[in-house]
N, C-alpha and C positions, 0 to 999 in steps of 0.2 A: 237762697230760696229759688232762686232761681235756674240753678246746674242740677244735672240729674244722672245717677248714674249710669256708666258707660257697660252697656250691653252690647255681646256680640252679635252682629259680628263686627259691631263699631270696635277701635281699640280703646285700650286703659290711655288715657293720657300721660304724655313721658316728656317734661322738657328735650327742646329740639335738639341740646346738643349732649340729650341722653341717649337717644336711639340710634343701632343702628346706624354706620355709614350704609351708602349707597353700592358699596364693595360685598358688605357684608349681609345685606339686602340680598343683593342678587343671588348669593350662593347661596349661604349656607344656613346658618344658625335663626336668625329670624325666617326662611323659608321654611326650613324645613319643619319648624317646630309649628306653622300655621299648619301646613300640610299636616303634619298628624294629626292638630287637633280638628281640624275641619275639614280632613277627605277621610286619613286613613281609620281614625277610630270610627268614625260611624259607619265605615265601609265593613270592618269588622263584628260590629254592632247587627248591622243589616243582615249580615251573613250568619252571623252565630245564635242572633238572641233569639230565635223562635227553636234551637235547639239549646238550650243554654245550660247544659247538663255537665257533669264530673265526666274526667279522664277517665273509661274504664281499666284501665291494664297500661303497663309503663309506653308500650309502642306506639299508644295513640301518641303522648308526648315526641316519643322517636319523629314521628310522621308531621311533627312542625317543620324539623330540622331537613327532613331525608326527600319528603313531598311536599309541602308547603300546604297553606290553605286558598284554596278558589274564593277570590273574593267579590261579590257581584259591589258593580256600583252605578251611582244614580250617572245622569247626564249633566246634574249640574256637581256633580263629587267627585271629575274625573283626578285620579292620582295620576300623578305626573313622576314619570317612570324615574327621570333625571335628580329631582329632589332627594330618592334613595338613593343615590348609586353606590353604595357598598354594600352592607350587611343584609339588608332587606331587598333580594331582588325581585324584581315585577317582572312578569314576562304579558304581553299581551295574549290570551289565547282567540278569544272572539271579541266580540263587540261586547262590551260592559263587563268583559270578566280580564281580569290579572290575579298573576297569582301571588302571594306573599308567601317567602319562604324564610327560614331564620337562619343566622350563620350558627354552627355549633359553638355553644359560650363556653370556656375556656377551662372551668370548672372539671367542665366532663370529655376535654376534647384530649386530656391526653391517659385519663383514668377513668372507665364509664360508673366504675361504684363505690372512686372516691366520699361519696357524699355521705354513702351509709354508713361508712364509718366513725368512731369513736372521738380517733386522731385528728379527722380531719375536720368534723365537728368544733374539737378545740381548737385547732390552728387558726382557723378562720376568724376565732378573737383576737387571732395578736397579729395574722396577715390576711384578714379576708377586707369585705367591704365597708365595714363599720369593727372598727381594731380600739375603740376609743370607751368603751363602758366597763370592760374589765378593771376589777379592782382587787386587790391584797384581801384578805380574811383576816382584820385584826382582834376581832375576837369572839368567842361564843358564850353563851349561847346566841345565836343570832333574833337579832327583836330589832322588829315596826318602828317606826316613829310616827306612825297613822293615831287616829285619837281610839282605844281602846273602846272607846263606849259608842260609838259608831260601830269600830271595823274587827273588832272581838279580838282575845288574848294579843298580845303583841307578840311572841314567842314563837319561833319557825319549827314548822314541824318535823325540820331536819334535827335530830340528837345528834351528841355527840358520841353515843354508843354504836350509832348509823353509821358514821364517819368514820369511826377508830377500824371496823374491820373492812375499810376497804383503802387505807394507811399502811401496807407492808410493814407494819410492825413498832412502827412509832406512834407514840401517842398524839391524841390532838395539839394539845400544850407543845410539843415539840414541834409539829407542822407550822402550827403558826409564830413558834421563834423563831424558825428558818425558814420563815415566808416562804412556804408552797403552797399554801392554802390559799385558795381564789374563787372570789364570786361574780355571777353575771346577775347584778342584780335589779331587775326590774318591778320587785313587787309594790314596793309606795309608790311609784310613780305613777304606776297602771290597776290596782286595786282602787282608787275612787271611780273609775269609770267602768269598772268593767259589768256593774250589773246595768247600766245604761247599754252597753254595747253588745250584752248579750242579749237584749232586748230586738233588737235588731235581726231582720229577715237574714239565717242563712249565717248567721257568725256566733258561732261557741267559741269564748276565749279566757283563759287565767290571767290572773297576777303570775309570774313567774321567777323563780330562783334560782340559779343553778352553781354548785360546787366544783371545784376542780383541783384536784392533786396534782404537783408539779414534779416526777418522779425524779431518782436518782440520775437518771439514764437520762436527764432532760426533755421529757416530753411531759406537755399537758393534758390530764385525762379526766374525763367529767365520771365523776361519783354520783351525784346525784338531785335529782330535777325535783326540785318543789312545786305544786301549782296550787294557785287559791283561788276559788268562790268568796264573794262579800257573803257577810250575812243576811240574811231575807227576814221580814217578821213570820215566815212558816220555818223555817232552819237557818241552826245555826250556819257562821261562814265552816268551808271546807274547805280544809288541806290534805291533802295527796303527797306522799314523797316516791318518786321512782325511782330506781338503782337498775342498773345492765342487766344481771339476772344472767341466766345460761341458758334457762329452756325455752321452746320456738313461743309462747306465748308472752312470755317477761319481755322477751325478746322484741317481741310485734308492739307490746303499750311505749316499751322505752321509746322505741322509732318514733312512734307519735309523740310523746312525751317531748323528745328531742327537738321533734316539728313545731310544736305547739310553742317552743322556744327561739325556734328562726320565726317564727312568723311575729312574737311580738320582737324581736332583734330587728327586725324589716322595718317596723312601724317606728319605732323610736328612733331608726338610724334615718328613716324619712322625715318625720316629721321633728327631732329635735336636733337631730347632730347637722341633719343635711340642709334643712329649711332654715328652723329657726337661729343656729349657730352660725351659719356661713350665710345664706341668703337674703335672711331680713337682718341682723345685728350688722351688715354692711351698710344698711341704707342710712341710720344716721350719721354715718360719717360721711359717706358722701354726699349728704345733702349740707352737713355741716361744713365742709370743704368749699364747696360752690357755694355757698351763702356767704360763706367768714373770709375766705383766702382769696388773695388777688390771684391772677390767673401770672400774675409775676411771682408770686412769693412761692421761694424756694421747697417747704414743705406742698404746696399746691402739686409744683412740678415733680415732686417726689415719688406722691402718690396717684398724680391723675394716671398712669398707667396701669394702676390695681382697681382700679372704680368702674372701669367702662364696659358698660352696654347692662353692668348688673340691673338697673334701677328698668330697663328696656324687658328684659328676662325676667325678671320676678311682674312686672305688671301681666305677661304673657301665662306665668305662672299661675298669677291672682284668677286669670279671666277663664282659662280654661283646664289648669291644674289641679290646684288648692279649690277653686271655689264648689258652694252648695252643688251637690249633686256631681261633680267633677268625676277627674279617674281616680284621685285618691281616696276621696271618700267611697268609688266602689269597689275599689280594689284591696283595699288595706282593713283591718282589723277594726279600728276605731270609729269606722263609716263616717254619719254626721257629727261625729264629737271628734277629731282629726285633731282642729284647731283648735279643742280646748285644751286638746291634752297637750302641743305645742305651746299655748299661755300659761297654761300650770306649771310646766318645766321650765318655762323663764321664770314665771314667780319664785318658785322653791330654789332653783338651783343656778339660775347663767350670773354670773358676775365677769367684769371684765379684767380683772387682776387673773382668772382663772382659763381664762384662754388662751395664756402663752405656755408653748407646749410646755417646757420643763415645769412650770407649775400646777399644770394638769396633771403629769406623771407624778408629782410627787404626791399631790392631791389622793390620787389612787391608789398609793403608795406603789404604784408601780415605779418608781425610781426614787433612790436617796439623795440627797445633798450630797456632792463628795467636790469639796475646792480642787480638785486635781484633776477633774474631769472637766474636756474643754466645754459646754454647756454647762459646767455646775452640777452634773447630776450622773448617776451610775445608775442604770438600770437593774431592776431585779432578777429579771429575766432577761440574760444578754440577746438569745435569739426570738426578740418581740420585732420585728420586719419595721411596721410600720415607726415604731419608736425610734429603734436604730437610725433608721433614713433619714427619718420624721428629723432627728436633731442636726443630722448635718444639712441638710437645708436651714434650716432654726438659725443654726450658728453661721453660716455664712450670708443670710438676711439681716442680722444683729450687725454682724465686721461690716458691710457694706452702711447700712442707715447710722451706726455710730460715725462713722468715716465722712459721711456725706453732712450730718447734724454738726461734727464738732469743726465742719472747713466753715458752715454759716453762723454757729453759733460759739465762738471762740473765747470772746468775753466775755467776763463775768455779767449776770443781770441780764443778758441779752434774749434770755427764757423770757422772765416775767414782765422785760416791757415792748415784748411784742406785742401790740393790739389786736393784732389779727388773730396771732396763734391762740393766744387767750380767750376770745370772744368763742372762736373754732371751738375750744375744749368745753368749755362751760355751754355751748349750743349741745356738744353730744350727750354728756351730762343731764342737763337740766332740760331740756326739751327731747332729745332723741330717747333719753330712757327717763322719762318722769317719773314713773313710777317706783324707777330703783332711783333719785336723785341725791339724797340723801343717806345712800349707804355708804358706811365708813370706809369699806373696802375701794371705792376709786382712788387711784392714784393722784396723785399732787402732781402740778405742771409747772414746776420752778427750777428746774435744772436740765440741761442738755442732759442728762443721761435719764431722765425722767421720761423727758421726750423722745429720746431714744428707744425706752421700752416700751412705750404707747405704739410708737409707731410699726416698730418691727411685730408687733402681737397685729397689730391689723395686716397689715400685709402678708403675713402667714395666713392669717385665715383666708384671705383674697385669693391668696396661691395655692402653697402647700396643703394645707387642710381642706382646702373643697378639694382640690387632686385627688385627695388620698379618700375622699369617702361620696367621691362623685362618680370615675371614669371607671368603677368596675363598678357599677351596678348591673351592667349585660356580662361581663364576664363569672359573676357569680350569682347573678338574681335569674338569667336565662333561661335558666334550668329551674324551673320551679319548685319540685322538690326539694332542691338544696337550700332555698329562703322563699318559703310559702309567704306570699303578704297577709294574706289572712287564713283564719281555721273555719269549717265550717259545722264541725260537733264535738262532745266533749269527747272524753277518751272514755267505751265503753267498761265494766267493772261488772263483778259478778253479782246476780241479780238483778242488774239491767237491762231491761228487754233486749237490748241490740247487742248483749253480751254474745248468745248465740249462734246469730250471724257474723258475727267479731271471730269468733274461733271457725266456723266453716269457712271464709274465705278475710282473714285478716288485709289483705291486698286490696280485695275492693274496700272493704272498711277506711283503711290508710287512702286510699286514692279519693275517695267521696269526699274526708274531710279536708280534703286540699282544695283551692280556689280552682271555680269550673274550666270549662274550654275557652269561655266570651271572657271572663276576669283573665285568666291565664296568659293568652292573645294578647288582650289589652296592655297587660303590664308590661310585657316583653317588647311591645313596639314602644314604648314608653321607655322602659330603661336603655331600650338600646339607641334614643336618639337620645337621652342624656349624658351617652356617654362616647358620644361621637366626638370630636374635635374637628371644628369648621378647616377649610382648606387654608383661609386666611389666619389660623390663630396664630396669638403672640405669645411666645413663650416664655419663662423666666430668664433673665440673663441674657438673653437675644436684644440683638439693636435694633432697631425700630424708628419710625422716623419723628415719635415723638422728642427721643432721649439726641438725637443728632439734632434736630431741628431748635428744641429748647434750651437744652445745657450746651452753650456754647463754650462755657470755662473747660480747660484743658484738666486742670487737678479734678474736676469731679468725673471730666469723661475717662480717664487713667483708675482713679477707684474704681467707677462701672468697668470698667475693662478689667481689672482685678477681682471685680464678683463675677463676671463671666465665666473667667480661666478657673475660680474657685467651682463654679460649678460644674464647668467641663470635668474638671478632676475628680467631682464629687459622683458624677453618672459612671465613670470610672469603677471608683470604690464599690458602687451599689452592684455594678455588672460583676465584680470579684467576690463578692460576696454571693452574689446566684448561684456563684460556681464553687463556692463554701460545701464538702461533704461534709462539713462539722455543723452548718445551721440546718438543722432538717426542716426548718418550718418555710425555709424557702428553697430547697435543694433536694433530691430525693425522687425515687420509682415515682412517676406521673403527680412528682406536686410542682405545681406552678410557680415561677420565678417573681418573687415579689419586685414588680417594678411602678406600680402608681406614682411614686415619689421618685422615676427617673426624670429629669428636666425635661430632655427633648422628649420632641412625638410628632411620626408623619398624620395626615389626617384619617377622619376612621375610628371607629372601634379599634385603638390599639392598647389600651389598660394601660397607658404608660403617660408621660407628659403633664408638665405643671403651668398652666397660660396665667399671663399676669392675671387677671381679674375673672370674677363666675361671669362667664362670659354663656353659659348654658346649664 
């Protein structure tokens, strides 16, 4: 009754030996993310909102990159030119003006019209920023699992007569026995909100579906875009199906169509893949760590190097990220309904059996069981970037924590009469996920290899997983066209008033319904300090003075020093594979080298590098 909550520009409260050292204070990571949120965005803010209008024509976009924006600021909002010093340079011009400019994001820095394309479109599920919602097509017709009597027919208005002629010649039934049939599908998870969110100043947005052929010639090509409207008590719900088409008008809705699909791909990859799966699902372990584990006991020592500074960064996140009225909520699709549709998707779908990579892949039937494959699993699609990599970190995080569990845990029974460990388990359980406490699906804590798998599934997501769907969000979000966060009208159609002006100048149409200059701005200094890497970061497999300081046994420091050299080998592999002309989803005229899931990284915007713990 007596605490009240913490309002900026007081901070969230963070146990003291969760925040921030005083290293990392001074530089980088907690600087520099105050500095956005309390110079540079309202400096933006200041500057843009009393014109706070759509890009007319692609160049104004050019002239972030090429001229930058003048940005006026107050006397008490001086930006501090040092806090940027890479991507975002400031130049002083006069007294209360700098300028911010953006670096060219990566996307369009070596192809300027990769983005419009089809290819590239689909690549971007299996190597872009969010590589993890793609699923196998196991069967049609395709149907809702939404309640019919609420959300009307369950049955997608994609046929299979749709489908078959744009199949080179095979039938449906045959696509999906040789798994090339593929969906991106978002429609249940985003049709209970979306008459809510349409409601909302300035955002038109569907439920969306989209198909994809996986041709002979191995490439993936999207067939065709479903979008849904809920039902209203004045009309029924609406489905739309889009297909490529050939002529310049089929051609202009597809593009939007396409858009309207990165833009809810952005919201979902923020708000469940990026937030809810890596950012908040770490808190209860690490509060279950420091409450149950002695600061001697071995698994303690294991994992205090994947825990730290998240609980620091997510309070930072609460206070001026995620929270009411924040940049997410104005920048992204969902506005004020952000976080429920983050709770929704834990309710229906997170489990923690299903966050170790191979059984996510198989989940999505994006990979089989096969025992001869070193993870256990054979991919569907051999050149999926992020999977491929994705596993060999997997598996050399698994040989390392098996290795280090079975030196402390040797004996039989030596699982189950830990106290510690056990009090640990049953805190994440039963108080960290209450809600899901009693689902069948968590695993048992009574054998070293039990704990093995517990273990390695969090430290991936602590590492590899935030990596791989963290550190390019400026290399592929920069460029706003290529993942608009939000839409702001529906897609005109004939007899619609704004049909007209749709066909006299289609461009401004497509630019309108993209997020303005002030959302645009926003975002873009926002992803690009997300995906910054402070000067000090700790990388996987790097020594550090935790791992010298604490494990003084010689057999575990000789394991770590064999996960190292496992990884050095393994950034190896992935560099060999960039230079692969046989995977073209990472090799190829102006497409960019999948490296998120390389270990090392100097600091900076470099789309590469894996830091023990979300460290930003």
């Amino acid at each position: 009754m007596c605490e009240s909550r913490a309002e900026k520009p007081h901070p969230v409260y963070v146990p003291r030996d969760e925040t921030f050292e005083e290293i990392k204070q001074n530089t980088f990571s907690a600087g520099r993310l105050k500095a956005l949120f309390h110079n540079l965005i309202p400096s933006i803010a200041a500057t843009l909102s009393s014109s706070d209008i759509p890009f007319k024509c692609f160049s104004e976009i050019d002239k972030l990159y090429n001229d930058g924006v003048l940005l006026l600021e107050d006397e008490d909002q001086k930006i501090s030119g040092n806090v940027f010093p890479s991507n975002m340079m400031k130049q002083v011009l006069s007294v209360g003006q700098k300028l911010l400019k953006y670096e060219i994001p990566a996307i369009i820095s070596r192809d300027r019209f990769a983005w419009l394309r089809d290819n590239e479109f689909a690549r971007q599920t299996l190597a872009g920023v969010n590589p993890v919602n793609i699923e196998i097509l196991k069967e049609f017709p395709i149907v809702s699992k939404l309640d019919p009597a609420v959300y009307g027919p369950p049955e997608s208005a994609i046929t299979k007569e749709l489908i078959q002629q744009e199949l080179s010649g095979i039938t449906v039934e045959e696509a999906i026995e040789e798994k090339r049939l593929f969906i991106l599908d978002y429609h249940d998870m985003l049709l209970p909100f979306i008459g809510k969110m349409n409601t909302l100043p300035e955002r038109q947005a569907y439920a969306s579906r989209t198909v994809f052929f996986f041709t002979r010639t191995g490439f993936l090509r999207p067939i065709a875009i479903e979008l849904s409207l809920p039902p209203t008590p004045s009309s029924p719900g609406k489905k739309r199906v889009y297909t490529h088409g050939h002529d310049a008008t089929s051609h202009w809705i597809w593009k939007q169509a396409k858009a309207h699909v990165c833009s809810n791909d952005a919201g979902v990859h923020q708000l469940v893949n990026h937030w809810l799966r890596t950012h908040a699902c770490m808190e209860p372990y690490i509060i279950a760590t420091h409450r149950q584990l002695s600061a001697m006991h071995p698994i303690y020592k294991l994992l205090h190097p994947h825990l730290r500074y998240t609980l620091e960064i997510n309070a930072l996140a609460r206070q001026s990220l995620i929270n009411g009225g924040g940049i997410i909520e104005a920048c992204f699709s969902p506005g004020k309904y952000a976080m429920e549709v983050s709770s929704a998707a834990y309710k229906s779908m997170w489990q923690f059996d299903m966050e170790a990579l191979p059984a996510d892949l198989i989940r999505r039937g994006m990979a089989v069981e096969d025992p001869s494959m070193p993870c256990g699993v054979k991919l569907v699609i051999e050149d999926y970037p992020y999977a491929a990599d994705g596993l060999l970190i997997w598996s050399a995080i698994k040989e390392w924590v098996e290795s280090y569990v079975d030196h402390f845990y040797s004996e039989p029974n030596t699982v189950t009469s830990d106290l510690e460990l056990q009090a640990w388990w049953n805190e994440i359980k039963n108080e960290g996920h209450y809600d899901k406490r009693n689902e069948s699906w968590w695993p048992k804590l009574n054998t070293k290899e039990d704990l093995s798998a517990i273990l390695t599934s969090m430290i991936w997501i602590a590492s590899g997983q935030h990596a791989a769907i963290n550190f390019g969000q400026y290399p592929f979000g920069g460029y706003m066209p290529n993942r608009p966060t939000l839409m702001r009208k529906l897609i005109p159609y004939e007899g619609d008033s704004n049909y007209e002006k749709f066909l006299l100048n289609p461009q401004s149409t497509f630019l309108s319904s993209l997020p303005t200059q002030l959302q645009a701005t926003k975002v873009m200094a926002v992803q690009d300090t997300l995906s910054t890497h402070s000067p000090d970061e700790e990388y996987l497999g790097q020594t550090n003075h935790l791992h010298s300081h604490w494990i003084k046994d010689p057999e575990v420091l000789d394991m770590f020093k064999k996960f190292s050299a496992k990884l050095e080998e393994i950034e190896e592999i992935i560099k060999g594979r960039n230079k692969n002309i046989h995977l073209k989803n990472r090799n190829g005229a102006g497409i960019p080298p999948y490296e998120l899931l390389l270990p090392s990284s100097g600091p900076g915007v470099t789309g590469r590098g894996i830091p023990y713990s979300i460290s930003i």
